[in-house]
N, C-alpha and C positions, 0 to 999 in steps of 0.2 A: 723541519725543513722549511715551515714559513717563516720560523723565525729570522733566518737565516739569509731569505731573500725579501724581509720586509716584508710578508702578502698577507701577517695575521690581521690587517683591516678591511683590506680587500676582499677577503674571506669571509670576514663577520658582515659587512653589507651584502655578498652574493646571497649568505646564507638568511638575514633580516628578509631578503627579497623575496627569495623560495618561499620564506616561513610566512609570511603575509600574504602569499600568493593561495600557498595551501588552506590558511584561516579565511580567507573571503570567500574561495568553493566550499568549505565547511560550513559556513551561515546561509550559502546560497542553496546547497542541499537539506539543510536541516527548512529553511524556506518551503523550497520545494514542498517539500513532503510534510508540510504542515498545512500546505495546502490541498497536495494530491490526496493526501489517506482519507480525509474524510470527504470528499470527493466520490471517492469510489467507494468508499463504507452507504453512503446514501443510496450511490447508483445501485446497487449489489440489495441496497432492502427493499428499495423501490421493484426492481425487479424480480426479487423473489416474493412481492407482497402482488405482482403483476398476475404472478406463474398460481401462487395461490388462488386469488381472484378468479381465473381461467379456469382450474381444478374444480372450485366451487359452482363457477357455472354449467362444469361439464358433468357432475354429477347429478345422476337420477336417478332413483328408484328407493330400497328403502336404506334406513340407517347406517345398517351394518356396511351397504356396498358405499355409501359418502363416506363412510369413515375410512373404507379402503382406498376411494380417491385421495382421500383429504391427504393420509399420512402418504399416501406417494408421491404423490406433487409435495411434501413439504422434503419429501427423502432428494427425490428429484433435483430440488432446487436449490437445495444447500450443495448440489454436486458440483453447481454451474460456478461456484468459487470455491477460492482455495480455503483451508481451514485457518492459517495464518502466517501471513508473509512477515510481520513484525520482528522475530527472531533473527 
């Protein structure tokens, strides 16, 4: 049918158009997210190294009960993020 009415050029630049439109938000997201991921990988140890820090200070008495602080705030804190959004 384009042949037919002359539009196979027209066609091929609509389409060059779309296709360079869709590769420049492809570089602009991979961008993005080369920037955000580690970003929020930092914020995320920063603040589970916060939540630990806290736990540590909030323990008292002997061994055994720091230790059951220690591993609840570390259970805790790993809740507060997801396990991996990457997939």
């Amino acid at each position: 049918m384009l042949q037919l009415f002359n539009g196979e050029e027209r066609s091929r630049r609509e389409f060059a158009g779309v296709n360079n439109d869709h590769r420049e938000a492809y570089k602009d997201a991979i961008t993005a997210y080369g920037w955000f991921y580690p970003v929020v990988e930092f914020i995320s140890m920063l603040a589970l190294a916060a939540i630990l820090t806290w736990g540590r200070a909030c323990a008292s008495g002997p061994a055994a009960s720091r230790s059951v602080w220690w591993s609840r705030f570390l259970q805790y804190g790993l809740r507060f993020f997801p396990p991996d959004f990457r997939t």
